[in-house]
C-alpha positions in Angstrom: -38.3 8.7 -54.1 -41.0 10.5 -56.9 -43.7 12.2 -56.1 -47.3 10.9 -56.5 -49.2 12.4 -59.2 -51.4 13.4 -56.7 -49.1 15.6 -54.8 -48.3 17.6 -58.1 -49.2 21.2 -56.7 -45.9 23.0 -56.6 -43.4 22.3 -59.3 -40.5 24.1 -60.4 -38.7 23.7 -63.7 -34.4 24.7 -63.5 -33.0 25.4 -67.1 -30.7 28.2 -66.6 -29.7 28.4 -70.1 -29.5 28.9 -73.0 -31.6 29.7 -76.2 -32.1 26.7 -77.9 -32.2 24.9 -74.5 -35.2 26.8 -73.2 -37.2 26.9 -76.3 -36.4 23.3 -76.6 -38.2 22.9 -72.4 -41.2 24.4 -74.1 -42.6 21.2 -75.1 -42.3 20.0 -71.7 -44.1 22.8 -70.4 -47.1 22.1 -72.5 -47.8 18.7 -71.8 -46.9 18.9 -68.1 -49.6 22.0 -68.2 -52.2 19.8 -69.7 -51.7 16.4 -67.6 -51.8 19.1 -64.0 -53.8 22.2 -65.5 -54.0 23.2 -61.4 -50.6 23.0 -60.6 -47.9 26.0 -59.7 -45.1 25.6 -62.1 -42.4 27.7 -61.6 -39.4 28.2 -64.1 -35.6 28.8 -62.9 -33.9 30.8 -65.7 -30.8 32.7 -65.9 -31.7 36.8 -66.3 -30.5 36.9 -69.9 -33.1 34.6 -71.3 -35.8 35.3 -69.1 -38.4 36.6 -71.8 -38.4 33.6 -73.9 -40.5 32.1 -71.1 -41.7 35.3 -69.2 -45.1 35.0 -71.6 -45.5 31.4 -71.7 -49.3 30.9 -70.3 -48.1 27.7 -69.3 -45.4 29.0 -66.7 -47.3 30.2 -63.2 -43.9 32.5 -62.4 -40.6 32.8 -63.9 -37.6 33.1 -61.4 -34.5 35.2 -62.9 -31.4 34.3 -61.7 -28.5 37.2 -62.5 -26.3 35.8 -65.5 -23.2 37.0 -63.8 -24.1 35.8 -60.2 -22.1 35.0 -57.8 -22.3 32.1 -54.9 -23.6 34.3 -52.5 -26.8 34.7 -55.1 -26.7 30.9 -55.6 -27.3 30.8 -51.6 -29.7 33.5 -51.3 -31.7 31.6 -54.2 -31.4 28.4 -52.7 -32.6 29.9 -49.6 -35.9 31.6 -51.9 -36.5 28.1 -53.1 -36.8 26.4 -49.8 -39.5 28.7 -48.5 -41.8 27.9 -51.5 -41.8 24.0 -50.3 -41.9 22.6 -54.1 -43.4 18.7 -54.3 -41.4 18.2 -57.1 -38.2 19.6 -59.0 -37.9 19.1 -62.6 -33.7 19.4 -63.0 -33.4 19.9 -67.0 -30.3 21.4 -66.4 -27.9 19.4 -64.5 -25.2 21.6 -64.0 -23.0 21.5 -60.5 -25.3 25.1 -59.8 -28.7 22.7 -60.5 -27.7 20.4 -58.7 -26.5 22.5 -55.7 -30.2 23.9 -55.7 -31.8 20.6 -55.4 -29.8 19.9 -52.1 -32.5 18.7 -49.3 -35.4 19.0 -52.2 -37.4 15.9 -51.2 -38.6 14.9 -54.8 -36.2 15.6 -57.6 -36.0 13.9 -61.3 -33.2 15.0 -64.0 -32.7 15.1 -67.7 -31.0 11.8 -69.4 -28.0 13.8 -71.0 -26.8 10.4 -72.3 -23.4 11.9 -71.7 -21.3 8.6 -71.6 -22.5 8.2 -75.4 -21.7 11.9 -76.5 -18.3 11.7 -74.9 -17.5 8.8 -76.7 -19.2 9.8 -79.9 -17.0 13.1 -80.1 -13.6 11.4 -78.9 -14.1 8.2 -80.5 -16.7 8.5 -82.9 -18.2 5.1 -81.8 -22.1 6.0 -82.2 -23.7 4.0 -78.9 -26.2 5.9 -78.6 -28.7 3.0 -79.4 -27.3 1.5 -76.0 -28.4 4.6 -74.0 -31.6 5.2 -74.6 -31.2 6.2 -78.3 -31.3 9.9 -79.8 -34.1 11.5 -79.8 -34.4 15.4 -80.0 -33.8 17.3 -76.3 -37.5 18.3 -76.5 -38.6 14.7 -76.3 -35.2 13.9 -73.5 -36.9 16.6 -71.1 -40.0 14.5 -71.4 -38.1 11.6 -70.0 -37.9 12.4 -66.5 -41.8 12.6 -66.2 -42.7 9.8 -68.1 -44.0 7.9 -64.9 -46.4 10.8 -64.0 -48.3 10.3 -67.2 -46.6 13.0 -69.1 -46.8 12.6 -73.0 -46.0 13.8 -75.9 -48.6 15.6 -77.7 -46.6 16.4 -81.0 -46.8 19.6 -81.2 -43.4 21.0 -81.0 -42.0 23.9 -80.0 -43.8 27.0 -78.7 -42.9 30.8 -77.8 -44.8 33.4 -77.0 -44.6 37.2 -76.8 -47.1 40.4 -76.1 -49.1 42.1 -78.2 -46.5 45.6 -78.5 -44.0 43.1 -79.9 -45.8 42.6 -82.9 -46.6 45.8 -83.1 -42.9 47.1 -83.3 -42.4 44.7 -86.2 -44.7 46.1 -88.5 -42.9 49.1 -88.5 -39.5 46.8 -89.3 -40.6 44.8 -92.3 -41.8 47.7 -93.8 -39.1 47.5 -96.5 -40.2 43.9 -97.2 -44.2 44.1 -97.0 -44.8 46.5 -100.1 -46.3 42.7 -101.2 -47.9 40.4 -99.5 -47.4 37.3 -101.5 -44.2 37.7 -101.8 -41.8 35.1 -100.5 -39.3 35.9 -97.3 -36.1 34.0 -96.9 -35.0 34.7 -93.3 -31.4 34.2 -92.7 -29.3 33.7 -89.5 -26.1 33.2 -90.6 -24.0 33.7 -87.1 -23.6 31.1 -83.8 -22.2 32.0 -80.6 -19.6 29.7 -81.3 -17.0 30.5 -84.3 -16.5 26.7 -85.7 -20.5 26.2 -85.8 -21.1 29.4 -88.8 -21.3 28.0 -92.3 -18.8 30.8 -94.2 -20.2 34.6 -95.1 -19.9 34.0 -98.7 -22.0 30.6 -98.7 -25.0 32.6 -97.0 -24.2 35.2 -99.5 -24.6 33.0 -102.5 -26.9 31.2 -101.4 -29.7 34.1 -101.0 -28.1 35.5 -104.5 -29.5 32.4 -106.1 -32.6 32.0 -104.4 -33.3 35.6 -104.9 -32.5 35.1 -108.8 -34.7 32.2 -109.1 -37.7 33.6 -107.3 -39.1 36.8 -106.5 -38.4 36.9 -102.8 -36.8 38.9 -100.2 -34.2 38.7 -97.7 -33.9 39.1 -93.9 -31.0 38.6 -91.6 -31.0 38.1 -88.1 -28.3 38.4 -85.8 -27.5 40.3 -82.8 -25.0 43.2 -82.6 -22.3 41.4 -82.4 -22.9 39.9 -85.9 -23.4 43.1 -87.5 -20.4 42.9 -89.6 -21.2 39.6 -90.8 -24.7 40.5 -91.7 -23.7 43.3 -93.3 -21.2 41.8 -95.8 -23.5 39.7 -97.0 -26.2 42.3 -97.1 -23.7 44.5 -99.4 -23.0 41.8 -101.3 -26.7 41.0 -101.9 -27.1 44.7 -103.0 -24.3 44.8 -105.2 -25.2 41.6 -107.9 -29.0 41.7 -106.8 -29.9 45.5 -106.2 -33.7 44.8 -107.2 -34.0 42.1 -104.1 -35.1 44.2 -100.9 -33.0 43.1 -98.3 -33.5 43.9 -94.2 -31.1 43.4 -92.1 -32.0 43.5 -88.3 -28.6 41.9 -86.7 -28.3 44.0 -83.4 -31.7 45.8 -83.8 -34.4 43.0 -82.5 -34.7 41.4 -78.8 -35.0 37.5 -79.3 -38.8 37.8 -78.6 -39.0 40.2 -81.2 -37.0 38.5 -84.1 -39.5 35.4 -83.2 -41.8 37.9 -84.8 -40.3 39.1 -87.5 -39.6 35.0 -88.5 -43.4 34.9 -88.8 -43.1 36.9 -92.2 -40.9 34.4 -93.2 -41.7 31.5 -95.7 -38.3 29.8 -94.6 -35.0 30.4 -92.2 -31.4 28.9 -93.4 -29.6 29.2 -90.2 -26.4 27.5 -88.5 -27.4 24.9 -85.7 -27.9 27.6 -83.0 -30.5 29.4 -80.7 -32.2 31.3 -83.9 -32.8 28.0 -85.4 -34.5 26.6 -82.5 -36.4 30.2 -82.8 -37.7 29.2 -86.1 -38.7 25.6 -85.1 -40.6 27.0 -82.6 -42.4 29.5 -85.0 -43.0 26.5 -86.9 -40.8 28.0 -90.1 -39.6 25.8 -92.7 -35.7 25.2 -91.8 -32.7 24.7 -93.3 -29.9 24.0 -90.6 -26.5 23.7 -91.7 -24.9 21.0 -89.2 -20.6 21.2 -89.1 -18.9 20.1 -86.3 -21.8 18.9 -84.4 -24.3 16.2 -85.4 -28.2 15.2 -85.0 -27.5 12.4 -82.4 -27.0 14.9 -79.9 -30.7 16.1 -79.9 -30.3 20.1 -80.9 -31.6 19.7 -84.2 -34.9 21.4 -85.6 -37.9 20.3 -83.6 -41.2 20.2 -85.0 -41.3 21.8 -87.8 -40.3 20.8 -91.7 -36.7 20.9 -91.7 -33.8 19.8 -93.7 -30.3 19.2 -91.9 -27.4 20.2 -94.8 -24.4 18.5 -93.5 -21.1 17.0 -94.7 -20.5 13.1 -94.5 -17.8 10.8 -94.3 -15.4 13.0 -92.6 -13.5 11.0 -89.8 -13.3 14.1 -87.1 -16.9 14.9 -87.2 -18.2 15.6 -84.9 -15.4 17.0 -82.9 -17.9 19.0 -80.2 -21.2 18.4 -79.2 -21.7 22.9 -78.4 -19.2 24.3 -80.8 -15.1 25.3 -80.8 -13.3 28.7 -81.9 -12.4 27.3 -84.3 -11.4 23.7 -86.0 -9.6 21.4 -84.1 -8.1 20.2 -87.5 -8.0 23.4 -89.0 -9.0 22.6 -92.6 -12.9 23.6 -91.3 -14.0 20.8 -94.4 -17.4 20.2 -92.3 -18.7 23.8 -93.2 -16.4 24.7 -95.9 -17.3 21.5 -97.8 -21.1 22.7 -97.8 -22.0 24.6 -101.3 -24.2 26.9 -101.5 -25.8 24.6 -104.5 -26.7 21.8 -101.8 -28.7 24.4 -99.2 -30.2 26.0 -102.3 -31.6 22.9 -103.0 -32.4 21.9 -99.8 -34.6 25.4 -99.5 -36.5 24.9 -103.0 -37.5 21.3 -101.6 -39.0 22.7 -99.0 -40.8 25.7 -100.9 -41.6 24.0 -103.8 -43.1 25.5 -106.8 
């Protein structure tokens, strides 16, 4: 049984993870905001994302749940939750913890994963997606559940937001590529959490050599520090055939909130299908997203911004995961490896133009 619209005075919002999948809830936020501008709305996130909504004017208080916690916490939480007497319960996760918390919640509604469909898409790759409720991006699929309260989509895409000192701090990092302002900025996040999702080092590489070669532009990787390595391969290889191009490399030195900064310098981002794409959709960055092993229909591709998905076609094992592998199932990795770095410098001119 839903709530009345009417009754819409405490609402919380569960998404306990991850990147993309938050920024993606930021739509949702909006519009919910503007049809109940009095209402509490409370967001359920795990610890390790928390600032990508901490800032959101939209969000009355953000509830951190530890990323490494235990079922004890899940019961003290639930516990928490059932003292602030929420109408209504917005379940964008749907995980067995999500559901666990929603236990005894009067008024509860839950994203459409349109899971029947993806199973069968990856194991059969029978596309039925028209037959459950098509395959629209996640933004618009966490819009679903509301639909009945007068929720809408107001086409504005993706949002995030961060304080003042945050830009601050990145005016002292791009000082190596601000010596001119009109100069163009090709962001590049060439890593995923997952290994079977990352177009190859030497694509990226090449890529940015061209583009660099063809316009006067210059070059910044993201990453975290775990792709360090990565980034800094194809930063040496950058300033080995290109040393003029001014290249920064911040993989490992930015928080999230602060690399959505930095991606404000930039005049485009050619990035894997993963949370720093979704960063640069909501920044509203032109994107180039290289798409492997996974594929548009599941919903995680870039949102509201000018973007152009580089993939492979006609291969019969694609896709072979709907969040990404270790490595290839097949182990001949053609989804990436048949991507040249010809097609995604093409793909990027399109979108800059002249």
């Amino acid at each position: 049984m839903y709530c009345h619209a009417a009754q819409m005075d405490n609402v919380l919002i569960i998404r306990f993870s991850s990147v993309g999948d938050i920024l993606l809830s930021s739509l949702l936020l909006r519009v919910f905001r503007q049809r109940f501008p009095a209402c509490r709305l409370d967001y359920l996130v795990k610890d390790t994302f928390g600032e990508l909504v901490r800032h959101n004017p939209n969000v009355s208080s953000v509830i951190e749940f530890p990323a490494e916690g235990s079922f004890r916490d899940l019961k003290a939480l639930k516990s928490k939750l059932r003292t602030n007497q929420y109408d209504f319960v917005i379940d964008i996760h749907d995980s067995l913890r999500s559901r666990y918390l929603c236990l005894g919640e009067p008024n509860v509604v839950r994203i459409n994963k349109r899971k029947l469909a993806r199973f069968i898409l990856v194991k059969t790759k029978r596309n039925l997606y028209p037959t459950f409720g098509g395959a629209p991006s996640v933004a618009e699929r966490y819009l679903e559940p509301v639909a009945h309260l007068g929720v809408e989509n107001d086409g504005g895409g993706l949002e995030v937001y961060f304080p003042h000192e945050t830009r601050a701090r990145t005016v002292q990092l791009l000082l190596p590529v601000s010596s001119n302002g009109e100069d163009t900025v090709i962001g590049l996040a060439p890593s995923a959490v997952h290994a079977n999702k990352m177009w190859n080092a030497n694509g990226f590489s090449e890529a940015a050599l061209s583009l660099a070669r063809e316009r006067r532009v210059g070059i910044i990787l993201f990453g975290s520090e775990n792709d360090r390595a990565r980034c800094d391969a194809i930063e040496g290889f950058i300033g080995e055939q290109a040393p003029e191009t001014r290249v920064l490399n911040l993989a490992g030195r930015t928080t999230l909130l602060e690399a959505a900064a930095v991606m404000d310098r930039c005049s485009i981002v050619i990035t894997n299908d993963s949370g720093l794409m979704h960063l640069a959709s909501a920044r509203k960055r032109k994107v180039v997203a290289l798409f492997g092993p996974t594929v548009r229909e599941f919903g995680f591709f870039p949102y509201g911004t000018e973007s152009t998905v580089v993939e492979t076609h006609g291969l019969s094992c694609r896709p072979c995961t709907h969040i990404g592998l270790p490595q290839c199932p097949k182990g001949h990795f053609r989804c990436m490896n048949d991507l040249t770095p010809a097609r995604v410098v093409a793909a990027a001119n399109d979108l800059l133009g002249n």
